[in-house]
C-alpha positions in Angstrom: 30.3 2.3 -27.9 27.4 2.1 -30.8 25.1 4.8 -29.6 22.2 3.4 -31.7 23.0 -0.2 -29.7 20.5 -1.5 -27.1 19.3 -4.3 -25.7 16.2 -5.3 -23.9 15.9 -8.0 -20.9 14.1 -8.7 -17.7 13.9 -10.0 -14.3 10.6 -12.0 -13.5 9.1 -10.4 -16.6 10.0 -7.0 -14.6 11.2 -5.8 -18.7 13.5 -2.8 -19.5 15.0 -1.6 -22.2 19.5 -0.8 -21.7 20.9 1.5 -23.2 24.7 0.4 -22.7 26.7 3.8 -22.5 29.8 3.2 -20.7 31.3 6.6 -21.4 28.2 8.6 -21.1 28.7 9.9 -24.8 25.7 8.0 -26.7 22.6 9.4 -24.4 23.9 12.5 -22.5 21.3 13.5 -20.4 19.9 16.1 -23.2 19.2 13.3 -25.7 17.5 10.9 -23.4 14.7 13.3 -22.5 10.9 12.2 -21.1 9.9 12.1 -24.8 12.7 9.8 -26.0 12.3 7.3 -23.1 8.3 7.4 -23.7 9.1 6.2 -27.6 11.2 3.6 -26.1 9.1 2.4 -23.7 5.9 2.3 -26.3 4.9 -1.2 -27.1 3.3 -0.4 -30.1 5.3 2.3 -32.0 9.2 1.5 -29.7 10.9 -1.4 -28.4 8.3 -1.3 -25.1 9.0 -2.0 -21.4 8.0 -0.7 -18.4 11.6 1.6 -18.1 14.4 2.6 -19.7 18.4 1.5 -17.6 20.8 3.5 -19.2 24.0 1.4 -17.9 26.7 4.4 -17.1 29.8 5.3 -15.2 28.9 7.5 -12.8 31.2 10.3 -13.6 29.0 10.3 -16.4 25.5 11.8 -14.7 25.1 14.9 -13.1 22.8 13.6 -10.0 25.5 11.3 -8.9 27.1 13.4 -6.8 24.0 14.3 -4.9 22.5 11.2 -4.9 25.4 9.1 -3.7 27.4 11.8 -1.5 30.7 10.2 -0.1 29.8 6.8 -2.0 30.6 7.8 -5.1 33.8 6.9 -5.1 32.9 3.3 -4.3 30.1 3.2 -7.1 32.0 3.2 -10.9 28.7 2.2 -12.3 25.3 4.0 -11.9 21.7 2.6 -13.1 20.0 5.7 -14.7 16.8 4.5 -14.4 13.4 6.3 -16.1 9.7 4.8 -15.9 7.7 4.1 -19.2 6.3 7.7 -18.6 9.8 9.4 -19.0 10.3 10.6 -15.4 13.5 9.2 -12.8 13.2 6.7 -10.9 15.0 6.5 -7.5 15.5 2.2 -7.4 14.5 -1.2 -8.4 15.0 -4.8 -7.5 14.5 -6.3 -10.6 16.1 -3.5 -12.9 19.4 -4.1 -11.0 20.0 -7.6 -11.1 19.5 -6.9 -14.9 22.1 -4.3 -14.5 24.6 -6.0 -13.0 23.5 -9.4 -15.6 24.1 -6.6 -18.5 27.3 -5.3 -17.4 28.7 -9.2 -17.4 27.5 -10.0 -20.5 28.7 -6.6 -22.0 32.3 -7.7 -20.5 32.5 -4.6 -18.4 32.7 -6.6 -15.3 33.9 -10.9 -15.0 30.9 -12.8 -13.1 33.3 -14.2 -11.2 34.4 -10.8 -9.0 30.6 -10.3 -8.4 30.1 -12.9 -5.5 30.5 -10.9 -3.1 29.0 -7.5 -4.6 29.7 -4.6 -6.6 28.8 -1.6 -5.7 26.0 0.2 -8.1 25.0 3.9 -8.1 21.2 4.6 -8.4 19.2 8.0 -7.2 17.9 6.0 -3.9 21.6 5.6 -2.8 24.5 3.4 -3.4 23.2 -0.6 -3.6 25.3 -4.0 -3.4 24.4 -6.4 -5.8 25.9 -9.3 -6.9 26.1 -12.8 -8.8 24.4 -15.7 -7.0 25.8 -19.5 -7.4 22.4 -20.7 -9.2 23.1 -18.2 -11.8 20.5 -15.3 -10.7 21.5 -12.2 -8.9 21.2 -10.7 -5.3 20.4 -7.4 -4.0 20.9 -5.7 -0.8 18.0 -3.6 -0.5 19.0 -1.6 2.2 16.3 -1.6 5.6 12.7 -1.5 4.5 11.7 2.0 6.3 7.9 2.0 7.5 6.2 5.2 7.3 2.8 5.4 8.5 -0.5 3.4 7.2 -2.7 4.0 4.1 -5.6 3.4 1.9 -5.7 1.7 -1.7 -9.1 2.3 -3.4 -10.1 -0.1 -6.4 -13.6 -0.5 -7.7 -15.1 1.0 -4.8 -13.1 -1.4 -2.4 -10.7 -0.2 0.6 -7.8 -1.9 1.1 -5.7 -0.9 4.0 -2.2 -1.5 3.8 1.6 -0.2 5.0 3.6 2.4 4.0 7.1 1.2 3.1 9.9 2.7 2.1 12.4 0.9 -0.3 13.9 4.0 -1.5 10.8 4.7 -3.6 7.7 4.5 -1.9 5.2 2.0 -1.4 2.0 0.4 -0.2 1.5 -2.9 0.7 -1.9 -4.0 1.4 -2.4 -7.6 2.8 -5.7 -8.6 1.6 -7.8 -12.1 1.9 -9.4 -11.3 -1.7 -7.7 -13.0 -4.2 -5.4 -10.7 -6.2 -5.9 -12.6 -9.8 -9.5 -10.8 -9.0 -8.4 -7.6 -9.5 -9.0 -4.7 -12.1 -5.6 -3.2 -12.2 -6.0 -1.2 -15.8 -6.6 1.7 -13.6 -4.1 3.0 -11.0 -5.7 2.8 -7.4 -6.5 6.0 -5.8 -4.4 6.7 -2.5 -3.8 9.8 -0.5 -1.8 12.3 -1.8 -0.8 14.2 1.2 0.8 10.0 2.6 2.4 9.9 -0.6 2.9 13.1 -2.3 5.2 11.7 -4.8 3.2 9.0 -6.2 3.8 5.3 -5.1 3.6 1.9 -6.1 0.8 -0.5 -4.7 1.6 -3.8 -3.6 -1.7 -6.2 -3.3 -1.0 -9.2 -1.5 -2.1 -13.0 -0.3 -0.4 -14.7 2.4 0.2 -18.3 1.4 2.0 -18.8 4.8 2.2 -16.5 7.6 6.0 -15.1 6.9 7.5 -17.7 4.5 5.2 -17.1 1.9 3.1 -14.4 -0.5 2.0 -13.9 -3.7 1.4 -10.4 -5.2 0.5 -7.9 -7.9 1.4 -4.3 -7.9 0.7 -1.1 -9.8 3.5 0.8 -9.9 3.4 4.6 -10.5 4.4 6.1 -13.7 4.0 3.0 -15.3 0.7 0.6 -14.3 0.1 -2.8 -13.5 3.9 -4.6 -14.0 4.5 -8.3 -13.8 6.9 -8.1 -11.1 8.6 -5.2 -8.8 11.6 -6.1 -7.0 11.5 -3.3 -4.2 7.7 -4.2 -4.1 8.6 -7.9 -3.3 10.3 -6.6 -0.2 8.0 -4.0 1.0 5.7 -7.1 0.5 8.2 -9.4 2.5 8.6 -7.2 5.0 4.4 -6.7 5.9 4.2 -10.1 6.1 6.7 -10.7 8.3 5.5 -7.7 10.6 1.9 -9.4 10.5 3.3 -12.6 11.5 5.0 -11.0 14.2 8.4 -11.8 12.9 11.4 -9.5 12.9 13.5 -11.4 10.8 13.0 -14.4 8.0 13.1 -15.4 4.1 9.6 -14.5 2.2 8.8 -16.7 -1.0 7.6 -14.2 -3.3 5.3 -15.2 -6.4 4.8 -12.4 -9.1 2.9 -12.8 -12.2 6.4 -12.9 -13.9 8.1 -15.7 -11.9 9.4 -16.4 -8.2 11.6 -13.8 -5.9 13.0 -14.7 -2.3 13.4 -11.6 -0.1 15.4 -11.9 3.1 14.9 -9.6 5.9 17.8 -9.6 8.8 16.5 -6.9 10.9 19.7 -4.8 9.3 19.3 -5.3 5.6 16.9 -6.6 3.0 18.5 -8.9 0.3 16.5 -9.6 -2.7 17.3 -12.7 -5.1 16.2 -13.6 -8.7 16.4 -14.0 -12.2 17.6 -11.1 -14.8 17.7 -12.4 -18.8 19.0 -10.5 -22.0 16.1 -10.9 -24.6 17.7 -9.3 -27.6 20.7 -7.0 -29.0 20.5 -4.5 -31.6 20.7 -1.5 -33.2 17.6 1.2 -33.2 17.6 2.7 -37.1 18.2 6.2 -38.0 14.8 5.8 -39.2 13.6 5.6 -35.8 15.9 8.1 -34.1 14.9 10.8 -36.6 10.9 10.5 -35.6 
């Protein structure tokens, strides 16, 4: 495999850039540092998305092991995943479907075993994700996990909202003000001892009491995004609780297009888009800077 060979692509304008490196030879975890993924991610001076997916084997990382205990064996593929700042990232929605899209149209998987999942590594745990009949891609989430309730500040406004876990943290805040209102240049100030890892914030209007929402988030490590897949569930999942429902299928509008996120009362399945924009070749040019 090129080492100098990467793609970029994205699901609901969620955009990454993939590194495809099969045989974990072209960005071994010393060459991929927090520097190299910021250049990467740098819309100006790099290719510029909100992360990096190094698409791997996971023999190939040094985490795996830990992250995925006895499903490692189950998982040949794991999505190394880094924010636009350079740190890990433990999972995302959007960022797998493009995964799974990239490994088809790599040819390192056929579309047509993925109906009923492959199994993917990622440092929130082992994830099933697969190839869905309208040509998108589903995800099992795994159970959203509610952890306690928390504050948003923006502008001097309050937002109260629920701690979620989707294997990265998250607040979603169900709010009557109407998100497109919203100054999200700025990361919103929440409480560091709730969430003393940093978390995304989910800002959400409810269409129809637990069928349908429509969101922005600002996701830590990055800033305002046009969509987040595990924030689309945490977001399905308030709404549901609000409405006093267990169970049910959330429309899910992002800036960056349309998820659906269906909660069982076991699982979470998310479903949407994931496009390759471009292939190429980064120049030695680049790599030397």
């Amino acid at each position: 495999m090129n080492a100098r060979r990467v793609l970029v692509g994205h699901g609901t304008e969620n955009d990454f850039v993939v590194l495809p490196d099969p045989d974990g030879t072209g960005w071994p975890e010393d060459r991929l540092d927090a520097r190299v993924v910021r250049r990467l991610c740098d819309r100006r001076a790099g290719l510029g998305g909100d992360g990096v997916l190094r698409v791997v084997r996971s023999v190939h990382v040094p985490d795996a092991p830990t992250v995925l205990g006895e499903a490692l064996g189950r998982c040949e593929w794991f999505m190394d995943h880094r924010n636009a700042d350079g740190s890990t990232a433990e999972m995302c929605g959007n960022g797998i479907r493009l995964f799974l899209h990239v490994l088809v149209a790599e040819g390192l998987v056929e579309r047509s075993a993925c109906a009923e999942g492959l199994w993917v590594g990622t440092r929130g745990g082992p994830r099933r994700v697969g190839a869905a009949p309208d040509g998108g891609y589903w995800v099992d989430m795994g159970p959203a996990r509610p952890f306690g309730d928390g504050t948003a500040e923006l502008d001097g406004a309050v937002f109260p909202g629920r701690a979620v876990s989707m294997g990265n943290p998250h607040l979603a805040c169900l709010t009557r003000v109407d998100v497109d209102t919203l100054d999200l240049t700025a990361a919103p100030a929440v409480d560091a001892g709730l969430f003393p890892d940093g978390v995304n914030v989910e800002f959400v209007n409810v269409v129809e009491p637990g069928r349908h929402v429509r969101l922005r988030v600002s996701e830590r490590g990055v800033g305002e995004t046009r969509s987040c897949g595990t924030g689309a569930c945490a977001a399905a999942w308030t709404a549901l609780e609000a409405a006093g429902a267990a169970t049910g299928t959330v429309t899910v509008d992002v800036p960056g297009g349309r998820l659906r996120v269906t909660v069982d009362g076991r699982t979470t399945v998310l479903t949407g888009p994931a496009v390759v924009v471009a292939a190429g070749e980064l120049t030695a040019e680049w790599l030397a800077g």
